[in-house]
N, C-alpha and C positions, 0 to 999 in steps of 0.2 A: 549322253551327257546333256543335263538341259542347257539350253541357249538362255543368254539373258534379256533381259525385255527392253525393248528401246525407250529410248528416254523421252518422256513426256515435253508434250511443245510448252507446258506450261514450266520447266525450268532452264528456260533457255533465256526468259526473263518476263516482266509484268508491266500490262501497258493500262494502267488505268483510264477511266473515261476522259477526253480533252473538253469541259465543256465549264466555265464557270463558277456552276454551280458546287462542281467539286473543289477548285480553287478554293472558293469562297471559306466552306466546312475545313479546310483542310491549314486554313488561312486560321481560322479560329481558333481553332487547335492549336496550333503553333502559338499565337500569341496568349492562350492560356498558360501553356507549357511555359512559355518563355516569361510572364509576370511572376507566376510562380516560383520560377526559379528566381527572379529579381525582390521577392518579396522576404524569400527565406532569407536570401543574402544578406536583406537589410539588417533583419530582424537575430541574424546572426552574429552582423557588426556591432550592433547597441548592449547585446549581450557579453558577446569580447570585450568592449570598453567597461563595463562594468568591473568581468570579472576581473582585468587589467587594473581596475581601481581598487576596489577592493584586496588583491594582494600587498597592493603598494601601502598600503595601509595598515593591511600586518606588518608588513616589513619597518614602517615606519613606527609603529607603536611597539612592535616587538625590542626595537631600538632605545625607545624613551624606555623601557623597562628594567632593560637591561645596563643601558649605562646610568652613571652617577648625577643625581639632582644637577649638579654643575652646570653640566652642557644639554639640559635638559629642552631641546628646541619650545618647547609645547610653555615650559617657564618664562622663554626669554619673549615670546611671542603675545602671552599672557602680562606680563609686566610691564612691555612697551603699549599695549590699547588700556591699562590701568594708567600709565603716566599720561597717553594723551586727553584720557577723558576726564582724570582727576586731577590734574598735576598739584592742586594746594594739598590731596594724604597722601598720594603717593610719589614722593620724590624721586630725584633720581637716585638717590642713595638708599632708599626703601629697597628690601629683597623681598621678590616677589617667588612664592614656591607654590606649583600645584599640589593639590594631595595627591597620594599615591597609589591610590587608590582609584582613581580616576583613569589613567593610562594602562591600569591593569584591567577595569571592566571594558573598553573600548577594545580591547585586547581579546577579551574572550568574546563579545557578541562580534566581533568581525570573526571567529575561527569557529564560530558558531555557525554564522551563517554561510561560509565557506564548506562546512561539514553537510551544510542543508542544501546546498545549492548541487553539488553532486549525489548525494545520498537520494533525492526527492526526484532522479530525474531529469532535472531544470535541461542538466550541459547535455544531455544525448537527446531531448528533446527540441533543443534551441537552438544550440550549435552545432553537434555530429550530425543532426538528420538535414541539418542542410548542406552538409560537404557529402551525405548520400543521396540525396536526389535526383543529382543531373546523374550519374551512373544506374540507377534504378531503373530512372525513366531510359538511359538507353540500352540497358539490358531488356526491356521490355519493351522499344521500338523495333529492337534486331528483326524480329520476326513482320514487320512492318517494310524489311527494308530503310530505314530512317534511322536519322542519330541525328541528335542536337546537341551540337559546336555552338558551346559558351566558352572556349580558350579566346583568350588574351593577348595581345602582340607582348613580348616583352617589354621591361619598363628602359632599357638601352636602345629602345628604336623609338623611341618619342623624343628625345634630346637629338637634335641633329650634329652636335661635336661634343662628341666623350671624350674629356685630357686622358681616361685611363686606357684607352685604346692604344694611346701612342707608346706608353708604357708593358701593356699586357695586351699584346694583339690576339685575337682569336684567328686560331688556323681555319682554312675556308675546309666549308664542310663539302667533299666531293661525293659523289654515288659509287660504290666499291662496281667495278664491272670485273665478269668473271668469264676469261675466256673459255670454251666449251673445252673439255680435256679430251684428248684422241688417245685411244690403248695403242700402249705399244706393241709390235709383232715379235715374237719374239724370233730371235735368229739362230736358223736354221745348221744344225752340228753334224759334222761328216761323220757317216756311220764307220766304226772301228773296223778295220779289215782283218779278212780271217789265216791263220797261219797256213803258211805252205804245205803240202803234203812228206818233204823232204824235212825239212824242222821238224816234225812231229815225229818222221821216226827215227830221226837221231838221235832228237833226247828222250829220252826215258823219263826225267824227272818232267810232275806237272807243273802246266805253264798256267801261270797265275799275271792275266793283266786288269791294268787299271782302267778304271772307264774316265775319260775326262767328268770333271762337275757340270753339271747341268743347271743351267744358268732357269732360275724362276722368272717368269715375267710380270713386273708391277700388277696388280691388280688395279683396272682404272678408278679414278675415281667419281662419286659421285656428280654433275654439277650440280656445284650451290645454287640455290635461287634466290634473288635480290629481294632483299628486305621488303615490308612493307612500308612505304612511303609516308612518315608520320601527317597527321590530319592541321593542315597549314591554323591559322589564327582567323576565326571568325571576323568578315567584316563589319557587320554588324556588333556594335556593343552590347548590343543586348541578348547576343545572339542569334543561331542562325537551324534551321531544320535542313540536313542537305541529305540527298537520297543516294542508293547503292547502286552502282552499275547495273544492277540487275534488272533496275527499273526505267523504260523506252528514255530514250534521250529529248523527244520532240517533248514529251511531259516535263519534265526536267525545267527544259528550256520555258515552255508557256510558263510555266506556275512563279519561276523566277522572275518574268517579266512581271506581273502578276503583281508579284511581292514586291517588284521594288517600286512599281506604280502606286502602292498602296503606302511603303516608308514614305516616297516625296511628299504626299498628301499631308500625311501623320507629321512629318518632320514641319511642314509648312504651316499647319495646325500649333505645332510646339513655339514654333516663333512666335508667330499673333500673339498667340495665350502670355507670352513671356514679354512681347514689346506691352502688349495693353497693359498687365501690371506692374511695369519698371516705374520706375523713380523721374522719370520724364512725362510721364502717360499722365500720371497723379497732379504733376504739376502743371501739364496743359488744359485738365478738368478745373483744376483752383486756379491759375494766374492765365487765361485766354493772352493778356497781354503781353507776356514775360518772355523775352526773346530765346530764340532756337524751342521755341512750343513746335514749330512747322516742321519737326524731323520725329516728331510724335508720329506713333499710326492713328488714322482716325477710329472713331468710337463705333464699338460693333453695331448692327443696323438694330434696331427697336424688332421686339416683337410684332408677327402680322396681329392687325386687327383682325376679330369675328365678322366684321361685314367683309373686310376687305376676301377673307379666307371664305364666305359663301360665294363672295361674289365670282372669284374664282372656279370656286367647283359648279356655279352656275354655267357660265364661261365653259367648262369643260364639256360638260353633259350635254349644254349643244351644239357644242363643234363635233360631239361623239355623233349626237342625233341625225345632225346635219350629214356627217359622213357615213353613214350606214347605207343610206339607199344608194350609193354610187357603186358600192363593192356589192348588193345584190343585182337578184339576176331580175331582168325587166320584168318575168312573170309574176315574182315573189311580189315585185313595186306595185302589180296590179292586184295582188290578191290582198295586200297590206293597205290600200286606199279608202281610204273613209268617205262616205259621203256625207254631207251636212242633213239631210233629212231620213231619220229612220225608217225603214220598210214598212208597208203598213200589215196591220192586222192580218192572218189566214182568214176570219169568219166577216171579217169586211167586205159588204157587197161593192158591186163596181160602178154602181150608180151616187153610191153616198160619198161624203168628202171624208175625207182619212182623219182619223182623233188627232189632234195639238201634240205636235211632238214638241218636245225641248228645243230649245234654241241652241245651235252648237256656235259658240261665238268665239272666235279667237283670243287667246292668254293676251292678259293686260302687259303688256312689254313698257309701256311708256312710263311705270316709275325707275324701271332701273339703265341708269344710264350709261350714255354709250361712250365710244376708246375716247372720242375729242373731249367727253363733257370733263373726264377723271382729271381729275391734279396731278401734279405732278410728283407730290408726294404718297397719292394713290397707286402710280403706276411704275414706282420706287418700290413700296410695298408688295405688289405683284410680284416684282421679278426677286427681289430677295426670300419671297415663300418660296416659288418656282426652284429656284439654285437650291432652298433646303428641303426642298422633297425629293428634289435630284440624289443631293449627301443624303439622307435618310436610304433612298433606295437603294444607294451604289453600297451604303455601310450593310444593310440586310444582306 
Protein backbone atom coordinates (compact mmCIF):
# COMPACT_ATOMS: atom_id res chain seq x y z
CA UNK A 1 0.00 0.00 0.00
CA UNK A 2 1.44 3.35 -0.76
CA UNK A 3 2.34 5.60 2.16
CA UNK A 4 1.30 9.14 1.91
CA UNK A 5 3.74 11.98 1.42
CA UNK A 6 4.49 14.17 4.38
CA UNK A 7 3.35 17.47 4.30
CA UNK A 8 5.35 20.28 2.99
CA UNK A 9 6.90 22.93 5.56
CA UNK A 10 5.53 25.44 3.20
CA UNK A 11 1.80 24.65 4.61
CA UNK A 12 2.20 24.82 7.89
CA UNK A 13 2.24 28.68 7.27
CA UNK A 14 3.87 31.80 5.19
CA UNK A 15 6.45 34.13 6.47
CA UNK A 16 7.02 36.92 4.11
CA UNK A 17 10.10 39.07 4.05
CA UNK A 18 10.19 41.69 7.56
CA UNK A 19 11.84 44.42 5.94
CA UNK A 20 10.06 47.87 4.99
CA UNK A 21 10.23 47.79 1.78
CA UNK A 22 7.49 45.24 1.82
CA UNK A 23 5.45 47.16 4.25
CA UNK A 24 5.63 49.98 2.09
CA UNK A 25 4.08 47.97 -1.54
CA UNK A 26 1.79 46.18 0.61
CA UNK A 27 0.85 49.62 2.44
CA UNK A 28 -0.11 50.86 -1.14
CA UNK A 29 -2.13 48.24 -1.98
CA UNK A 30 -4.26 48.43 0.76
CA UNK A 31 -4.91 51.91 0.57
CA UNK A 32 -5.68 51.54 -3.36
CA UNK A 33 -8.02 48.77 -2.31
CA UNK A 34 -9.42 50.72 0.29
CA UNK A 35 -10.04 54.40 -1.85
CA UNK A 36 -11.57 52.19 -4.15
CA UNK A 37 -13.79 50.73 -2.23
CA UNK A 38 -14.68 54.44 -0.69
CA UNK A 39 -15.01 55.86 -4.14
CA UNK A 40 -17.72 53.14 -5.47
CA UNK A 41 -19.52 53.77 -2.29
CA UNK A 42 -19.75 57.31 -2.84
CA UNK A 43 -20.62 57.14 -6.28
CA UNK A 44 -23.20 54.47 -5.37
CA UNK A 45 -24.79 56.83 -2.76
CA UNK A 46 -25.43 59.98 -5.33
CA UNK A 47 -26.92 57.29 -7.62
CA UNK A 48 -29.43 55.94 -4.65
CA UNK A 49 -30.38 59.49 -4.19
CA UNK A 50 -31.22 60.04 -7.46
CA UNK A 51 -32.91 57.04 -8.05
CA UNK A 52 -34.77 57.71 -4.61
CA UNK A 53 -35.98 61.01 -6.36
CA UNK A 54 -36.92 60.16 -9.24
CA UNK A 55 -39.42 57.34 -7.96
CA UNK A 56 -40.88 59.99 -5.61
CA UNK A 57 -41.74 61.72 -8.58
CA UNK A 58 -43.58 59.21 -10.23
CA UNK A 59 -45.38 58.59 -7.41
CA UNK A 60 -46.02 62.16 -7.07
CA UNK A 61 -47.07 62.85 -10.66
CA UNK A 62 -48.76 59.49 -10.98
CA UNK A 63 -50.88 61.05 -8.06
CA UNK A 64 -51.64 64.50 -9.82
CA UNK A 65 -52.95 62.27 -12.81
CA UNK A 66 -54.86 60.40 -11.27
CA UNK A 67 -56.76 62.31 -8.82
CA UNK A 68 -59.46 65.21 -9.62
CA UNK A 69 -58.18 68.89 -10.88
CA UNK A 70 -59.50 69.84 -7.24
CA UNK A 71 -56.85 68.78 -4.92
CA UNK A 72 -54.51 69.12 -7.60
CA UNK A 73 -51.08 70.08 -5.53
CA UNK A 74 -49.10 71.15 -8.78
CA UNK A 75 -52.66 73.74 -9.24
CA UNK A 76 -52.66 75.11 -5.77
CA UNK A 77 -48.79 75.56 -5.85
CA UNK A 78 -49.01 77.20 -9.33
CA UNK A 79 -51.75 79.71 -8.21
CA UNK A 80 -50.19 80.78 -4.98
CA UNK A 81 -46.57 82.06 -7.00
CA UNK A 82 -49.33 83.55 -9.63
CA UNK A 83 -51.05 85.46 -6.60
CA UNK A 84 -47.75 86.61 -5.21
CA UNK A 85 -46.25 87.76 -8.27
CA UNK A 86 -49.24 89.29 -9.85
CA UNK A 87 -51.76 90.00 -7.30
CA UNK A 88 -53.61 93.16 -9.38
CA UNK A 89 -54.78 89.64 -12.38
CA UNK A 90 -54.63 87.15 -10.33
CA UNK A 91 -56.73 87.40 -7.27
CA UNK A 92 -57.58 85.44 -4.73
CA UNK A 93 -60.70 84.57 -6.18
CA UNK A 94 -59.07 83.77 -9.58
CA UNK A 95 -58.90 79.78 -10.15
CA UNK A 96 -55.96 78.80 -11.15
CA UNK A 97 -55.75 75.29 -13.30
CA UNK A 98 -52.70 73.48 -14.88
CA UNK A 99 -53.24 71.83 -18.25
CA UNK A 100 -53.47 68.36 -18.29
CA UNK A 101 -51.33 67.67 -20.17
CA UNK A 102 -48.60 68.82 -18.43
CA UNK A 103 -48.45 66.31 -15.38
CA UNK A 104 -49.15 63.65 -17.73
CA UNK A 105 -45.73 64.44 -19.99
CA UNK A 106 -43.72 64.71 -16.74
CA UNK A 107 -45.19 61.49 -16.10
CA UNK A 108 -44.08 59.70 -18.97
CA UNK A 109 -40.25 61.25 -19.37
CA UNK A 110 -39.84 60.33 -15.52
CA UNK A 111 -40.96 56.24 -16.43
CA UNK A 112 -38.96 56.86 -19.48
CA UNK A 113 -36.16 57.55 -17.93
CA UNK A 114 -36.65 54.99 -15.13
CA UNK A 115 -37.15 52.37 -18.08
CA UNK A 116 -33.45 53.81 -19.41
CA UNK A 117 -31.85 53.78 -16.24
CA UNK A 118 -32.09 49.94 -15.65
CA UNK A 119 -32.42 48.79 -19.35
CA UNK A 120 -28.90 50.73 -20.20
CA UNK A 121 -27.15 49.30 -17.45
CA UNK A 122 -26.66 52.46 -15.32
CA UNK A 123 -28.00 50.35 -11.82
CA UNK A 124 -25.53 47.05 -12.18
CA UNK A 125 -23.08 49.44 -13.27
CA UNK A 126 -23.20 52.10 -10.50
CA UNK A 127 -24.83 50.63 -7.75
CA UNK A 128 -24.65 46.42 -7.88
CA UNK A 129 -21.09 46.60 -8.79
CA UNK A 130 -20.36 48.39 -5.84
CA UNK A 131 -22.07 46.13 -3.25
CA UNK A 132 -19.76 43.49 -5.46
CA UNK A 133 -16.53 44.61 -5.04
CA UNK A 134 -15.36 44.25 -1.43
CA UNK A 135 -16.54 40.24 -1.90
CA UNK A 136 -14.60 40.01 -5.47
CA UNK A 137 -11.72 41.53 -4.10
CA UNK A 138 -11.79 39.10 -1.10
CA UNK A 139 -12.66 36.21 -3.02
CA UNK A 140 -9.47 36.88 -4.85
CA UNK A 141 -7.33 37.96 -1.66
CA UNK A 142 -8.21 34.27 -0.12
CA UNK A 143 -5.37 32.77 -2.00
CA UNK A 144 -3.33 35.77 -0.71
CA UNK A 145 -4.15 34.76 2.66
CA UNK A 146 -5.89 38.55 3.10
CA UNK A 147 -9.47 39.80 3.40
CA UNK A 148 -10.39 43.31 3.65
CA UNK A 149 -12.80 44.15 6.68
CA UNK A 150 -14.85 47.27 5.64
CA UNK A 151 -17.78 46.16 8.31
CA UNK A 152 -19.21 48.74 10.38
CA UNK A 153 -19.92 48.86 14.14
CA UNK A 154 -23.56 48.92 14.38
CA UNK A 155 -25.54 52.01 14.39
CA UNK A 156 -26.94 51.08 18.47
CA UNK A 157 -23.20 51.30 19.66
CA UNK A 158 -22.61 54.90 18.74
CA UNK A 159 -25.61 56.31 20.92
CA UNK A 160 -24.36 55.45 24.45
CA UNK A 161 -28.29 55.21 26.00
CA UNK A 162 -30.90 53.36 23.84
CA UNK A 163 -34.64 54.11 25.64
CA UNK A 164 -35.33 50.90 23.52
CA UNK A 165 -33.03 48.72 25.39
CA UNK A 166 -34.82 49.05 28.45
CA UNK A 167 -37.92 48.05 26.62
CA UNK A 168 -36.45 45.19 24.18
CA UNK A 169 -33.27 43.99 25.82
CA UNK A 170 -31.24 41.95 23.69
CA UNK A 171 -30.14 38.43 25.21
CA UNK A 172 -26.24 38.32 25.72
CA UNK A 173 -24.87 36.41 23.03
CA UNK A 174 -22.86 33.40 24.67
CA UNK A 175 -20.29 30.71 22.75
CA UNK A 176 -22.38 27.48 22.57
CA UNK A 177 -19.48 24.90 24.39
CA UNK A 178 -19.90 21.31 23.55
CA UNK A 179 -18.74 18.88 26.03
CA UNK A 180 -16.83 15.94 24.30
CA UNK A 181 -19.34 12.91 24.32
CA UNK A 182 -17.91 9.48 25.85
CA UNK A 183 -19.70 6.02 24.10
CA UNK A 184 -21.42 4.29 26.34
CA UNK A 185 -20.33 0.53 27.25
CA UNK A 186 -22.69 -1.49 26.81
CA UNK A 187 -23.67 -3.94 29.79
CA UNK A 188 -22.66 -7.05 29.96
CA UNK A 189 -25.86 -10.09 29.88
CA UNK A 190 -25.47 -13.36 31.67
CA UNK A 191 -25.27 -16.17 29.28
CA UNK A 192 -28.56 -18.39 29.33
CA UNK A 193 -27.86 -21.73 31.16
CA UNK A 194 -28.25 -24.98 29.58
CA UNK A 195 -31.03 -27.63 30.67
CA UNK A 196 -30.29 -30.34 32.85
CA UNK A 197 -29.59 -33.80 31.67
CA UNK A 198 -32.73 -35.24 33.81
CA UNK A 199 -35.30 -32.34 32.15
CA UNK A 200 -34.36 -33.41 28.82
CA UNK A 201 -35.26 -36.89 29.31
CA UNK A 202 -38.35 -36.59 30.88
CA UNK A 203 -39.93 -34.39 28.56
CA UNK A 204 -40.21 -35.60 25.38
CA UNK A 205 -41.96 -32.41 24.05
CA UNK A 206 -39.44 -29.69 22.62
CA UNK A 207 -38.14 -27.11 24.86
CA UNK A 208 -38.54 -23.78 23.19
CA UNK A 209 -36.78 -20.84 25.33
CA UNK A 210 -36.74 -17.19 25.10
CA UNK A 211 -33.60 -15.32 24.91
CA UNK A 212 -33.91 -11.99 26.92
CA UNK A 213 -33.72 -8.67 24.25
CA UNK A 214 -30.45 -7.45 23.83
CA UNK A 215 -30.12 -4.14 24.77
CA UNK A 216 -28.25 -1.85 21.47
CA UNK A 217 -25.96 0.53 22.58
CA UNK A 218 -26.16 4.35 21.47
CA UNK A 219 -24.11 4.86 18.86
CA UNK A 220 -21.72 7.89 20.00
CA UNK A 221 -22.03 10.78 18.76
CA UNK A 222 -20.19 12.95 16.76
CA UNK A 223 -18.49 16.06 18.49
CA UNK A 224 -19.63 19.31 17.00
CA UNK A 225 -16.96 21.73 16.41
CA UNK A 226 -17.57 25.41 17.44
CA UNK A 227 -18.70 27.85 15.01
CA UNK A 228 -16.52 30.06 13.19
CA UNK A 229 -16.13 33.20 15.25
CA UNK A 230 -17.79 36.01 13.00
CA UNK A 231 -14.92 38.78 11.72
CA UNK A 232 -15.43 41.66 14.66
CA UNK A 233 -16.21 45.46 12.97
CA UNK A 234 -13.10 47.12 11.40
CA UNK A 235 -11.52 49.74 13.37
CA UNK A 236 -10.56 51.71 10.92
CA UNK A 237 -13.43 53.58 8.96
CA UNK A 238 -12.28 53.11 6.13
CA UNK A 239 -11.34 49.90 6.53
CA UNK A 240 -8.81 47.64 7.36
CA UNK A 241 -6.56 44.46 5.39
CA UNK A 242 -6.18 41.80 8.18
CA UNK A 243 -4.22 38.48 7.45
CA UNK A 244 -4.87 34.61 8.08
CA UNK A 245 -3.45 32.64 10.76
CA UNK A 246 -1.41 31.04 8.30
CA UNK A 247 0.57 33.98 7.82
CA UNK A 248 3.99 34.40 10.84
CA UNK A 249 2.52 36.42 13.55
CA UNK A 250 5.87 38.60 14.01
CA UNK A 251 4.81 39.91 10.25
CA UNK A 252 1.30 40.59 11.40
CA UNK A 253 2.48 42.50 14.16
CA UNK A 254 5.34 44.86 12.31
CA UNK A 255 3.16 45.67 9.36
CA UNK A 256 0.32 46.79 11.98
CA UNK A 257 2.60 48.96 13.74
CA UNK A 258 3.52 50.16 10.31
CA UNK A 259 0.01 50.97 9.42
CA UNK A 260 -0.99 52.65 12.37
CA UNK A 261 2.17 54.86 12.29
CA UNK A 262 1.34 55.82 8.92
CA UNK A 263 -2.85 56.46 9.96
CA UNK A 264 -1.37 58.99 12.86
CA UNK A 265 0.58 60.77 10.30
CA UNK A 266 -2.40 60.83 7.62
CA UNK A 267 -4.98 61.58 10.46
CA UNK A 268 -2.59 64.64 11.59
CA UNK A 269 -2.32 65.63 8.03
CA UNK A 270 -6.40 65.61 7.84
CA UNK A 271 -6.53 68.08 10.59
CA UNK A 272 -4.05 70.75 9.36
CA UNK A 273 -5.84 70.51 5.91
CA UNK A 274 -9.20 70.90 7.74
CA UNK A 275 -8.26 73.69 10.63
CA UNK A 276 -6.33 75.87 7.69
CA UNK A 277 -9.51 75.92 5.63
CA UNK A 278 -12.24 76.41 8.52
CA UNK A 279 -14.15 79.50 8.86
CA UNK A 280 -11.60 80.77 11.41
CA UNK A 281 -8.41 80.31 9.28
CA UNK A 282 -10.14 82.58 6.52
CA UNK A 283 -11.01 85.10 9.05
CA UNK A 284 -7.49 85.23 10.77
CA UNK A 285 -5.98 85.89 6.96
CA UNK A 286 -8.88 88.93 6.50
CA UNK A 287 -9.18 90.44 10.10
CA UNK A 288 -5.30 89.89 11.69
CA UNK A 289 -7.13 92.08 14.49
CA UNK A 290 -10.36 90.27 15.13
CA UNK A 291 -10.36 88.62 18.49
CA UNK A 292 -9.93 84.62 19.22
CA UNK A 293 -7.75 84.88 15.40
CA UNK A 294 -4.81 83.20 18.07
CA UNK A 295 -6.74 79.72 18.16
CA UNK A 296 -6.25 79.76 14.30
CA UNK A 297 -3.39 77.35 13.16
CA UNK A 298 -0.73 79.35 11.52
CA UNK A 299 -0.17 79.54 7.76
CA UNK A 300 1.51 76.66 6.01
CA UNK A 301 5.49 77.66 5.59
CA UNK A 302 6.02 79.32 1.90
CA UNK A 303 7.64 77.41 -0.67
CA UNK A 304 11.70 76.88 -0.66
CA UNK A 305 13.21 79.15 -2.76
CA UNK A 306 15.65 78.01 -5.84
CA UNK A 307 18.74 79.52 -4.11
CA UNK A 308 17.84 78.58 -0.97
CA UNK A 309 17.14 74.64 -2.37
CA UNK A 310 20.95 74.78 -4.41
CA UNK A 311 22.17 76.10 -1.48
CA UNK A 312 21.23 73.16 0.25
CA UNK A 313 22.23 70.58 -2.07
CA UNK A 314 25.49 72.61 -2.18
CA UNK A 315 25.66 72.03 1.74
CA UNK A 316 24.97 68.42 1.07
CA UNK A 317 27.59 67.37 -1.47
CA UNK A 318 30.17 68.73 0.77
CA UNK A 319 29.47 67.31 3.88
CA UNK A 320 29.19 63.92 1.48
CA UNK A 321 32.76 65.16 0.05
CA UNK A 322 34.03 66.00 3.25
CA UNK A 323 32.95 62.65 4.73
CA UNK A 324 34.26 60.17 2.21
CA UNK A 325 37.86 60.22 3.02
CA UNK A 326 37.29 59.25 6.82
CA UNK A 327 35.37 55.90 5.86
CA UNK A 328 38.30 55.16 3.26
CA UNK A 329 41.05 53.15 3.96
CA UNK A 330 44.44 55.42 4.47
CA UNK A 331 45.93 53.75 1.06
CA UNK A 332 42.97 54.69 -1.14
CA UNK A 333 43.53 58.56 0.61
CA UNK A 334 47.06 58.26 -0.78
CA UNK A 335 46.32 56.88 -4.03
CA UNK A 336 43.17 59.57 -4.39
CA UNK A 337 45.60 62.72 -3.63
CA UNK A 338 46.27 65.42 -6.08
CA UNK A 339 49.06 67.31 -6.32
CA UNK A 340 48.94 70.98 -7.43
CA UNK A 341 51.77 70.65 -10.20
CA UNK A 342 51.24 68.04 -13.04
CA UNK A 343 53.99 65.45 -13.83
CA UNK A 344 56.18 66.47 -16.31
CA UNK A 345 56.62 65.34 -19.99
CA UNK A 346 58.23 61.45 -20.58
CA UNK A 347 60.40 63.13 -23.72
CA UNK A 348 61.44 65.99 -21.24
CA UNK A 349 65.13 66.07 -20.63
CA UNK A 350 66.33 66.63 -16.97
CA UNK A 351 68.29 69.48 -17.51
CA UNK A 352 65.38 71.73 -19.07
CA UNK A 353 62.62 73.44 -16.96
CA UNK A 354 59.34 71.42 -17.20
CA UNK A 355 56.43 73.23 -19.75
CA UNK A 356 53.86 75.82 -17.69
CA UNK A 357 51.50 73.71 -16.20
CA UNK A 358 48.03 75.09 -15.28
CA UNK A 359 47.50 76.74 -12.13
CA UNK A 360 45.54 74.46 -9.79
CA UNK A 361 43.82 77.16 -7.55
CA UNK A 362 41.27 76.51 -5.05
CA UNK A 363 37.22 76.86 -5.70
CA UNK A 364 36.13 80.48 -5.06
CA UNK A 365 34.01 79.66 -1.70
CA UNK A 366 33.93 83.41 -0.70
CA UNK A 367 30.50 84.22 -2.52
CA UNK A 368 28.42 81.77 -0.94
CA UNK A 369 27.92 82.50 2.44
CA UNK A 370 28.38 80.94 5.64
CA UNK A 371 25.73 79.39 8.85
CA UNK A 372 26.22 83.09 10.78
CA UNK A 373 25.98 85.24 7.58
CA UNK A 374 22.14 83.37 6.66
CA UNK A 375 18.94 85.07 8.09
CA UNK A 376 16.89 83.93 9.81
CA UNK A 377 14.36 83.44 7.39
CA UNK A 378 17.02 81.55 5.39
CA UNK A 379 17.62 79.10 7.96
CA UNK A 380 13.53 78.75 8.43
CA UNK A 381 13.64 77.78 4.85
CA UNK A 382 16.36 75.21 5.18
CA UNK A 383 14.86 73.19 7.74
CA UNK A 384 11.16 73.28 6.32
CA UNK A 385 12.68 71.80 2.76
CA UNK A 386 14.78 69.42 5.04
CA UNK A 387 11.36 67.95 7.05
CA UNK A 388 9.85 67.84 3.28
CA UNK A 389 12.33 65.68 1.75
CA UNK A 390 12.10 63.77 4.89
CA UNK A 391 7.86 63.26 4.09
CA UNK A 392 8.63 62.90 0.50
CA UNK A 393 10.99 59.97 1.29
CA UNK A 394 9.28 58.25 4.31
CA UNK A 395 5.85 58.64 1.70
CA UNK A 396 8.05 56.74 -1.30
Amino acid sequence: MRGRSPKSSGSSGFCPPNDVATYRDLLLFEERLKSNAATLQRRKARYQFFLAQLMLSIVFLLAEVLLPPESSLLAMAYGALLHRLLPHIYTTDTRVDVHPYFPSGLLLVSVTTLVLFFASGMYSEKIAYANKYVPHANRALRSFNMYLNVRKPPLRSQFPLNPLAFFFPRPAEHEPTTAPSTPRTPTPTPPPTPPSASTASNDSSPVTRTLPPRRLSPRPKPPTSLPIPAIPPASNPRGELIFSSRVDRSFRDAYERYRASFERKRTAKERERRLATSYLARAARLFPFFPFTYLAPPPPPPPPSPAASQHIARSGSTSSSVAAPSSTSPRKTKARTRTSTPPAPPDASPGTDPAPALAMRPRERAGTPGRDALGLRTIVLERNTEELQLQWGHAR
